[in-house]
KOLTORSE-813041 format. One line per field, with one value per residue (C-alpha): residue number from 1; x, y, z. Coordinates in pm, 1 decimal, padded with zeros to 6 digits, always signed. Layout:
<nodes>
i <- NUM ...
east <- X ...
north <- Y ...
up <- Z ...
</nodes>
This chain:
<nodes>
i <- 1 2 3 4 5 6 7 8 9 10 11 12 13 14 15 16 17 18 19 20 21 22 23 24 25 26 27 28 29 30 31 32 33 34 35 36 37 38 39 40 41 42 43 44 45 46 47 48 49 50 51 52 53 54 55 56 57 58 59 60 61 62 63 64 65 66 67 68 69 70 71 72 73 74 75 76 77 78 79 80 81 82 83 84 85 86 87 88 89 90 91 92 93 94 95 96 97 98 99 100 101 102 103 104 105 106 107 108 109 110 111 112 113 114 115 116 117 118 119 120 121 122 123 124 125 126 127 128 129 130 131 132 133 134 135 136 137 138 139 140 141 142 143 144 145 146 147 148 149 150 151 152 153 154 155 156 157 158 159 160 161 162 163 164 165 166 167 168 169 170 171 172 173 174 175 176 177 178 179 180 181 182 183 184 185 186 187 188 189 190 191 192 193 194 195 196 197 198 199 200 201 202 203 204 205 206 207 208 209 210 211 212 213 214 215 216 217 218 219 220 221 222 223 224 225 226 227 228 229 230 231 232 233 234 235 236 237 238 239 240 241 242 243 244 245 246 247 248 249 250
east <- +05300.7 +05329.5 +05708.8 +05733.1 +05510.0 +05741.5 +06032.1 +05917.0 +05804.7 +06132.7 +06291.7 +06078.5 +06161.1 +06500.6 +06499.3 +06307.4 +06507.4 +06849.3 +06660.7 +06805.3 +06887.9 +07193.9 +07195.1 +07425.8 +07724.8 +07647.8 +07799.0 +07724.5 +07981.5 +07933.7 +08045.3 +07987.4 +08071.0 +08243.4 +08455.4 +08521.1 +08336.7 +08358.2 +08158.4 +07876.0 +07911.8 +07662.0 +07352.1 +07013.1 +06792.0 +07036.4 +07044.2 +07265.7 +07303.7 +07093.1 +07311.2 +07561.9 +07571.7 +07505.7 +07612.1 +07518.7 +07890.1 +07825.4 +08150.3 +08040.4 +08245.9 +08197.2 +08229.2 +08307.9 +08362.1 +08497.8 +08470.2 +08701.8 +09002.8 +09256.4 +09610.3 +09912.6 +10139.8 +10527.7 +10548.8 +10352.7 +10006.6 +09699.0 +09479.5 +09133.2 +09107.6 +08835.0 +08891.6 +08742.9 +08779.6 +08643.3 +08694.3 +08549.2 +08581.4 +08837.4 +08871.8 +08595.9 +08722.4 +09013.9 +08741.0 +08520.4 +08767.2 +09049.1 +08934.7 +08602.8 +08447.0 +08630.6 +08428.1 +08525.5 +08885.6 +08893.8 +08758.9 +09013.9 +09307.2 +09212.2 +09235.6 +09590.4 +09736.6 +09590.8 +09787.8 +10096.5 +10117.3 +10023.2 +10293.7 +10562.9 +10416.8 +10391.4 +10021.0 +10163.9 +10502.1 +10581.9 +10895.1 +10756.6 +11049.3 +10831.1 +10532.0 +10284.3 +09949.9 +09798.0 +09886.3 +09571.5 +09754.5 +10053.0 +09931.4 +09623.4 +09823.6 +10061.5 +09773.9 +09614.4 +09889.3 +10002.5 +09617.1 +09592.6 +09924.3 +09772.4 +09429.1 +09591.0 +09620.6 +09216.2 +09135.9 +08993.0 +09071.6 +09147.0 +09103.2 +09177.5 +09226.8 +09167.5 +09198.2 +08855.0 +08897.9 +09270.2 +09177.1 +09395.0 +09221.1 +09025.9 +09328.0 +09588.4 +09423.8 +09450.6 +09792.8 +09885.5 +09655.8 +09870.0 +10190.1 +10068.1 +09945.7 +10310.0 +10485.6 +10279.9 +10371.5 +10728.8 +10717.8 +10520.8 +10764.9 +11047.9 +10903.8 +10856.9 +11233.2 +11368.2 +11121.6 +11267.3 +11640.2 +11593.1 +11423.8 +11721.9 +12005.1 +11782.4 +11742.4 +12150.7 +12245.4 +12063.4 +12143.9 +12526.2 +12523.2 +12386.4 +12587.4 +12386.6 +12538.1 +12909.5 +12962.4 +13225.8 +13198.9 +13165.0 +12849.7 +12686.6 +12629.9 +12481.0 +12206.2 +12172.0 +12055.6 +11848.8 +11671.4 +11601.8 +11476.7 +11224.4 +11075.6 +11057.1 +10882.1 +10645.7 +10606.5 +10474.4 +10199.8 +10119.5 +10077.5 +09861.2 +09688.4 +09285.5 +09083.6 +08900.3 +09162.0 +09326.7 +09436.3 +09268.6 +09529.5 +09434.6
north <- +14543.8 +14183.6 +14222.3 +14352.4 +14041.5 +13785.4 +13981.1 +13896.4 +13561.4 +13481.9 +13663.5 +13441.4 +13116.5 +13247.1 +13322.6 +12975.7 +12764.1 +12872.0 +12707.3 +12415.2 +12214.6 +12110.1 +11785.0 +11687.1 +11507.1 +11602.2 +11873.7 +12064.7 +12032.5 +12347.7 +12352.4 +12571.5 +12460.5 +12164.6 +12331.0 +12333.5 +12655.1 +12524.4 +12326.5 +12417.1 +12275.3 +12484.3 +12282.5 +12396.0 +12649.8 +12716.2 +12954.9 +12835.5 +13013.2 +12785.5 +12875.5 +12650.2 +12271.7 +12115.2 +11781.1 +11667.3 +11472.0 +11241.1 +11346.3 +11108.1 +10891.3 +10563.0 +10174.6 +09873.2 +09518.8 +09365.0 +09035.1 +08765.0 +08864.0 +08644.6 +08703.5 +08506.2 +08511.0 +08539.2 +08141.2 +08149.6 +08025.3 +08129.7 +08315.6 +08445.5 +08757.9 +08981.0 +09373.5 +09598.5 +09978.9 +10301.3 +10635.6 +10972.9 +11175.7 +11462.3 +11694.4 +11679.7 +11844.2 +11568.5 +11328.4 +11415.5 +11512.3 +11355.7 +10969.9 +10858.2 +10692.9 +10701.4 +10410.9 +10221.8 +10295.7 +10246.5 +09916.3 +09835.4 +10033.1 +09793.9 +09490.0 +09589.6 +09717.0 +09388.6 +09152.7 +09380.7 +09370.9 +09036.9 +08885.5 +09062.0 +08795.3 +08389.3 +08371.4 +08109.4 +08113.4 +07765.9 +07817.7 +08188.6 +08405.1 +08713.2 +08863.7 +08699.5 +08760.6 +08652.6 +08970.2 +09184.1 +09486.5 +09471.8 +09424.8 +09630.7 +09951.5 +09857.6 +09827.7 +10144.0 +10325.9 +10141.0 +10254.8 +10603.4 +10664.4 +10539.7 +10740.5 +11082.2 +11183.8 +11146.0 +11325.0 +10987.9 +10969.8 +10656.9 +10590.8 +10225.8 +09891.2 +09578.1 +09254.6 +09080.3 +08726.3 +08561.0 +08192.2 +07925.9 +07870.2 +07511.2 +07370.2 +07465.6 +07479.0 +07065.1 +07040.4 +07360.0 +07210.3 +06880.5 +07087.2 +07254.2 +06970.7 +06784.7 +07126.3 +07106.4 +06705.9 +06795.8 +07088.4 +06820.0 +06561.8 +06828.3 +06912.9 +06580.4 +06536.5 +06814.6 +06672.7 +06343.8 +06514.6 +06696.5 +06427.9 +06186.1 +06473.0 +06531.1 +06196.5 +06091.3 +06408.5 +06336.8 +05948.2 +06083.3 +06385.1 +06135.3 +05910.6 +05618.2 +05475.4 +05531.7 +05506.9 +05583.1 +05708.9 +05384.7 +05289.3 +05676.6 +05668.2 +05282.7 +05443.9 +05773.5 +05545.6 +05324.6 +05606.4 +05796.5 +05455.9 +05444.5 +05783.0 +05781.8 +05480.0 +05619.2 +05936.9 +05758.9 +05515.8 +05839.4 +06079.6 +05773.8 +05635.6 +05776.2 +05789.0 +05511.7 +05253.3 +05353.5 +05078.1 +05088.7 +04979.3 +04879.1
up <- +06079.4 +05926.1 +05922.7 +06299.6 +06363.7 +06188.5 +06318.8 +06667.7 +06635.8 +06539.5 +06771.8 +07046.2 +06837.2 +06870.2 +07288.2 +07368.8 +07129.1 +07320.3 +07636.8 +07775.8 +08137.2 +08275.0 +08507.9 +08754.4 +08625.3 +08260.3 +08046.8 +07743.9 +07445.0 +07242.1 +06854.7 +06557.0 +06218.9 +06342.1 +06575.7 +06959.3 +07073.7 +07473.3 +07770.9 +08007.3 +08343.2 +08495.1 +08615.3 +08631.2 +08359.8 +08102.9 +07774.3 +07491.8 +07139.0 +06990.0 +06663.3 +06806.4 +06826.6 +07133.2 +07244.8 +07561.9 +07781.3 +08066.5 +08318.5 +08622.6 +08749.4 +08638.0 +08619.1 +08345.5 +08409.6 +08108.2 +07970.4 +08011.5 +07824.2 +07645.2 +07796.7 +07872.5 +08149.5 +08198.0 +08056.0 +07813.9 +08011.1 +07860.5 +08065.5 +08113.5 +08264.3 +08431.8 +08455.8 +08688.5 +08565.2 +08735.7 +08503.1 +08402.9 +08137.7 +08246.4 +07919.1 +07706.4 +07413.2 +07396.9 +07448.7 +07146.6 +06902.8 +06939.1 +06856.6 +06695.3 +07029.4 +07360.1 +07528.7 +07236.6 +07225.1 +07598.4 +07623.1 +07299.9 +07522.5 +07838.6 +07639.0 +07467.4 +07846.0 +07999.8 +07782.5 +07795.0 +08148.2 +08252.4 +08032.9 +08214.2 +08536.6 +08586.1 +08694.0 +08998.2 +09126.7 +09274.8 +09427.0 +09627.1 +09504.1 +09344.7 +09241.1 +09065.7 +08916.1 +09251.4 +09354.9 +09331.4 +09493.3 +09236.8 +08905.3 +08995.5 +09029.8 +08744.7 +08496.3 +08687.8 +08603.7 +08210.8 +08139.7 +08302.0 +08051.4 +07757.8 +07842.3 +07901.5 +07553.5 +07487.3 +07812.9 +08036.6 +08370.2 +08493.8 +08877.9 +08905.1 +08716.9 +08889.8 +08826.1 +08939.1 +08831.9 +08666.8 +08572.8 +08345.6 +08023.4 +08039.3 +07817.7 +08056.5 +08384.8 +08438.4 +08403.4 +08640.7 +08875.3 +08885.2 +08842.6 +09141.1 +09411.8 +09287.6 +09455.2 +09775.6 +09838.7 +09756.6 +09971.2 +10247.9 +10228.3 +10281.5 +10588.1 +10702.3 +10606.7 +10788.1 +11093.0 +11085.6 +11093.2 +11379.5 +11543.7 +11517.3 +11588.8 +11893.5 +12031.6 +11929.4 +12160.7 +12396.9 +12452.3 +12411.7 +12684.5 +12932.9 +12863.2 +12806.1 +12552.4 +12427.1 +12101.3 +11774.6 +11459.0 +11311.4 +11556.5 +11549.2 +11153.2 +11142.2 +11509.9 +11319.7 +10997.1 +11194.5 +11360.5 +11030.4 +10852.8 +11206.8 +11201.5 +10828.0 +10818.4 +11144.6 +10969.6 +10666.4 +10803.6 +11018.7 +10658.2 +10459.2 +10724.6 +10721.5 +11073.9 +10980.8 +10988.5 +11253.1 +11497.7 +11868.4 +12108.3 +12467.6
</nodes>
């Protein structure tokens, strides 16, 4: 009668010990001996063999800002950048077994893909002739998809990569900011340039088509000069002079 006793109680030990829950966006890993044995998805009151391991798999979708990152662009820059990832774990047997820790090797994997890609970029293109690292869009979906190859093999699902924040590092940042406001007051005085030019072809055409004033080659060049030295002169007081100096005439 003992034995039946025993025999039972262990059979109950047995029944309640296999008991467990599944939650919403969490899976069971199941293993025996060290080996893959499968996954629960199933949510709810669950029985498992409670002869086989259990390891519990978070497969929600989910979020990682990294820290500022050490990179460098196309010239050589150095950069600090910020990382925006979203990802899930897609296979979990690839997940578990096939590296050590797959949030570590995926922040290590962002960090590697980050500096890969950003040095195929300038992080500012003066002269507006191609992409740069300004481009959210563009080197977004180029490290989405440089980190969704590298991620495949381990089973993580990468949705997007994004950079969130690409800043000079302090050393550098001074001299691109000069480098920069020297290519907007070239790019001003261009403009004011190409003003000036078709200010004076404007008013030498139309003094000639009226015929106000008849003149030769000789005489055209010296008015054209005289007119350029005028509204390049006007143009400059105009550009330097500040509202509170400015003259009051009657």
């Amino acid at each position: 009668m003992w034995g039946a006793v025993m025999l039972l109680a262990a059979f109950a030990a047995y029944c309640v010990g296999g008991l467990t829950r599944g939650r919403p966006g969490t899976v069971w890993l199941l293993t025996r001996c060290g080996a893959y044995r499968g996954t629960v998805r199933h949510t709810g009151l669950l029985w498992i063999n409670p002869l086989l391991g259990r390891r519990r798999v978070d497969v929600r979708l989910r979020h990682w800002r990294s820290r500022p990152l050490e990179a460098a662009d196309a010239g050589g820059a150095r950069l600090h950048v910020t990382v925006l990832l979203v990802w899930r774990v897609r296979d979990t047997a690839k997940a578990c077994f096939a590296v050590d820790d797959y949030e570590r090797y995926l922040r290590e994997q962002v960090e590697g893909t980050v500096t890969r890609v950003l040095s195929r970029l300038p992080a500012d293109d003066f002269r507006g002739t191609g992409h740069t690292l300004r481009d959210t869009e563009y080197v977004g979906d180029a490290l989405t998809r440089a980190l969704a190859r590298e991620m495949r093999p381990v089973g993580i699902e990468v949705f997007s990569a994004r950079p969130v924040r690409v800043a000079y590092a302090p050393e550098v940042a001074e001299v691109m900011r000069r480098r920069h406001l020297a290519v907007l007051d070239a790019r001003r005085r261009r403009a004011v340039l190409d003003d000036v030019v078709a200010s004076v072809a404007e008013t030498v055409r139309g003094l000639t088509e009226r015929g106000l004033v008849a003149m030769d080659d000789g005489e055209r060049k010296a008015l054209v000069k005289d007119l350029t030295v005028a509204f390049c002169t006007a143009s400059a007081t105009s550009m330097t002079r500040t509202p509170g100096t400015a003259r009051r005439t009657p």
